[in-house]
C-alpha positions as CSV (number, residue, x, y, z in Angstrom):
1,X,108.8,-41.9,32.3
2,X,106.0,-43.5,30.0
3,X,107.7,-46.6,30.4
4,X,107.8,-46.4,33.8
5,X,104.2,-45.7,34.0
6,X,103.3,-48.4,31.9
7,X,104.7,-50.6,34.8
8,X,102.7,-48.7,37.6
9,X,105.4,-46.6,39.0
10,X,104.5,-43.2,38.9
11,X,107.4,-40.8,39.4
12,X,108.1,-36.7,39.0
13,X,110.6,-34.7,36.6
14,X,112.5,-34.0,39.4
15,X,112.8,-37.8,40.2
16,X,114.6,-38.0,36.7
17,X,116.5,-34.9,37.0
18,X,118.2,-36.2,40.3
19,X,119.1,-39.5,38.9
20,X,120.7,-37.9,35.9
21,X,122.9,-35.7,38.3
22,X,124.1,-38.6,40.6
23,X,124.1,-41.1,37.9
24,X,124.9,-40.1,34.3
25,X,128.1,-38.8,34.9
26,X,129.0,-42.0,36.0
27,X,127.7,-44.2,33.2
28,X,129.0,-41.5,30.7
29,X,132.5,-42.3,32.2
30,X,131.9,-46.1,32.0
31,X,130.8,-45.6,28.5
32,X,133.8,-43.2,27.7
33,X,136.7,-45.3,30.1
34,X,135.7,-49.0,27.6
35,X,135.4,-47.0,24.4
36,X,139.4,-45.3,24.9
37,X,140.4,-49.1,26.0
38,X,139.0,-50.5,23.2
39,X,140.6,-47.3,20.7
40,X,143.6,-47.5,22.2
41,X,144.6,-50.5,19.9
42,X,143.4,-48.7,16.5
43,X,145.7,-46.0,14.4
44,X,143.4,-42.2,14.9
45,X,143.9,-40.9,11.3
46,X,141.7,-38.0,11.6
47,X,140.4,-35.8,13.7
48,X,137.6,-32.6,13.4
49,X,137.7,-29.6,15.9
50,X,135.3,-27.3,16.1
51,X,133.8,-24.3,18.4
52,X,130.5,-23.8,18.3
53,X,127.9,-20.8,20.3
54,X,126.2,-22.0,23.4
55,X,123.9,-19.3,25.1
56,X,124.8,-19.7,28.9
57,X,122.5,-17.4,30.6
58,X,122.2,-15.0,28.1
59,X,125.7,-15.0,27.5
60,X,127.4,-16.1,25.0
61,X,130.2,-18.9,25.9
62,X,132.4,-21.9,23.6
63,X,131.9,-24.9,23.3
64,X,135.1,-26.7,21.5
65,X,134.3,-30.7,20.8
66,X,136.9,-32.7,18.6
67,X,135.3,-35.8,16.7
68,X,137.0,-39.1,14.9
69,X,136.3,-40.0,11.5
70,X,133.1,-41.6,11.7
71,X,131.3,-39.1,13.4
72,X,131.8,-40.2,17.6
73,X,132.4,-37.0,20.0
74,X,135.7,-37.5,21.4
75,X,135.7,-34.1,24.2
76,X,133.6,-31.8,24.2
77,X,135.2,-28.7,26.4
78,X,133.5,-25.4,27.5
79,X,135.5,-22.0,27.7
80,X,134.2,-18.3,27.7
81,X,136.8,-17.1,25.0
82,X,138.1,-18.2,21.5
83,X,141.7,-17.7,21.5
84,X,145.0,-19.3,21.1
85,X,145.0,-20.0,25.1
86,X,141.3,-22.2,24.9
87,X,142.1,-24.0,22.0
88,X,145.8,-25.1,23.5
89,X,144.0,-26.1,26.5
90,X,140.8,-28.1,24.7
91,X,143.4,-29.5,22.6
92,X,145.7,-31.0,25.1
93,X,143.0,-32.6,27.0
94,X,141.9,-34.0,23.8
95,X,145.7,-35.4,22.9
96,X,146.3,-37.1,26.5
97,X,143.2,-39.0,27.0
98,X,142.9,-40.3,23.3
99,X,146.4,-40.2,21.9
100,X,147.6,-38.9,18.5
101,X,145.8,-38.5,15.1
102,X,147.7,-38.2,11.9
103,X,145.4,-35.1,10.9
104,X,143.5,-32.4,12.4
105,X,140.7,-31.0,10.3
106,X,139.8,-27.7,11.9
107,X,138.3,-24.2,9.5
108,X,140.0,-21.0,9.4
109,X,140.6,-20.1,13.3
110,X,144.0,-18.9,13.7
111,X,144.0,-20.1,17.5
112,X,143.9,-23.6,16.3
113,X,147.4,-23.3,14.1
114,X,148.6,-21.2,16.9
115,X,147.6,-24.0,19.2
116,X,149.4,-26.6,17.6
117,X,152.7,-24.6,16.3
118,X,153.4,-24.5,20.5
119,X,152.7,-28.0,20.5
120,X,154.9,-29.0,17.3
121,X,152.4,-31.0,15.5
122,X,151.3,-27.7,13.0
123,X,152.0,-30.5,10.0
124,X,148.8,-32.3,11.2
125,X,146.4,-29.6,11.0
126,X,144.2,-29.6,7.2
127,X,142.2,-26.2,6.5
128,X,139.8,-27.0,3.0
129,X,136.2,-25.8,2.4
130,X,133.6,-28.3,3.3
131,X,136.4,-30.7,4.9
132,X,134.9,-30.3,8.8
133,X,131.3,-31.4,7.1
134,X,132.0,-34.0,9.6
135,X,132.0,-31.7,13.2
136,X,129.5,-29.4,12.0
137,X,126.9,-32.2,11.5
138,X,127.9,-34.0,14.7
139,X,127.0,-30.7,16.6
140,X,123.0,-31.2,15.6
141,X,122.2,-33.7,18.3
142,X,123.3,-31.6,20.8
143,X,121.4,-28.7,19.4
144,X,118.2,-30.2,19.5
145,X,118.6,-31.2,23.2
146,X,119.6,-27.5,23.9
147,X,116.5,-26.2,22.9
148,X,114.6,-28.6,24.7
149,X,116.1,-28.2,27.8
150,X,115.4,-24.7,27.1
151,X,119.2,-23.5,27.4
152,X,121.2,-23.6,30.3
153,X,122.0,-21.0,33.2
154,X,125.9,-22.3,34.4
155,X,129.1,-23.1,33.1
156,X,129.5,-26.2,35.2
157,X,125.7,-27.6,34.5
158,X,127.1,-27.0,30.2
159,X,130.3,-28.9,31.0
160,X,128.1,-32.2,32.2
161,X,125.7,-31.9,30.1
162,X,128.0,-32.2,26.8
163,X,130.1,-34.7,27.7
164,X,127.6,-36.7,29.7
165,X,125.0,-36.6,26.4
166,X,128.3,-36.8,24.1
167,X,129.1,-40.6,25.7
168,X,125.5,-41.7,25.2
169,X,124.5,-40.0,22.1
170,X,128.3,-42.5,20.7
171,X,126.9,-45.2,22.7
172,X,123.4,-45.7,21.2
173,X,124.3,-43.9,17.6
174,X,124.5,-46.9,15.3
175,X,124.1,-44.7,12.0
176,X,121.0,-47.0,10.7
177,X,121.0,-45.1,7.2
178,X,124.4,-46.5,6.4
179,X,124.1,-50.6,7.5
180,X,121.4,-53.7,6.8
181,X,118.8,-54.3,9.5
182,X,120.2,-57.1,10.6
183,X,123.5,-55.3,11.3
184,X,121.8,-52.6,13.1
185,X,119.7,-54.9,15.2
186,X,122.6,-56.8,16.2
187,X,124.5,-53.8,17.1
188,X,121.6,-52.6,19.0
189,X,121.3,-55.7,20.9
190,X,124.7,-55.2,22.3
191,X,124.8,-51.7,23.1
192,X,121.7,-52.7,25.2
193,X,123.5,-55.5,26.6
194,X,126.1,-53.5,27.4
195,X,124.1,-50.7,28.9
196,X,122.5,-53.2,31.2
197,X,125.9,-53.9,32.2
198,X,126.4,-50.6,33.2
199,X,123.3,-49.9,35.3
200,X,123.5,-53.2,37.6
């Protein structure tokens, strides 16, 4: 909105608000539909699941998100319980629109191993201490836009929001601690480009 203003348009929260609901579902998918293209061609080798505590209305609901290796939210999936049934249901979503990983890193849930023995893939599923470092960290960015959005009220609005902000948040997330500036600003560059792309 500041930049905005800068340029003389003056415009409300609401403003933003109803371009995020008729538009950012739609760039999230662009974002999501070149991204499983471009995957497509590359062997998954691991996968993290985790579940973590969303407060929906004062109510207490799941949301499951698996993530690859280097850190990029794959689904994100909302349920109200934390059972065999949710994670067989997060997890095939997960399987058909990304394909097959040669390991699962997941903690101690048993709904995860009973997930995956009615699936006949239990032999890809890894259970260590410290090994889903990976998931747990990934869930922070959400976190801090939770608390500024001051928690949600539905199930449906939670179910947007993750997977809209999850497709973004991979989009733009160059992880600047771990390359050269030049990398980065050439990364940068064409994630813009590419967003450009995407809003014309």
């Amino acid at each position: 909105m500041h930049l905005l203003f800068e340029r003389g348009i003056d415009i409300c929260h609401e403003t933003v608000r109803m371009w995020w609901n008729r538009f950012g579902s739609m760039f999230a998918g662009e974002v999501r539909r070149k991204r499983v293209s471009h995957m497509r061609g590359f062997r998954h080798w691991r996968w993290h699941l985790d579940e973590m505590y969303v407060k929906l209305n004062g109510e207490m609901v799941y949301l499951w998100r698996a993530v690859d290796r280097e850190g990029e939210v794959l689904e994100s999936y909302v349920t109200r319980s934390r059972d065999k049934a949710a994670a067989l249901a997060f997890m095939k979503k997960a399987l058909k629109r990304h394909g097959s990983p040669n390991t699962i890193t997941t903690d101690g849930l048993r709904g995860y191993g009973a997930a995956m023995d009615e699936m006949g893939c239990r032999e890809w599923q890894e259970v260590a201490r410290w090994a889903n470092n990976r998931v747990e960290n990934s869930h922070l960015p959400f976190r801090r836009r939770e608390r500024a959005m001051l928690w949600f009220k539905q199930r449906k609005t939670l179910q947007k929001f993750a997977s809209v902000h999850a497709n973004i948040h991979n989009h733009f997330n160059l992880e600047r601690h771990l390359i050269d500036r030049e990398t980065y600003r050439t990364r940068r560059c064409a994630a813009l480009a590419e967003w450009q792309m995407l809003a014309t």
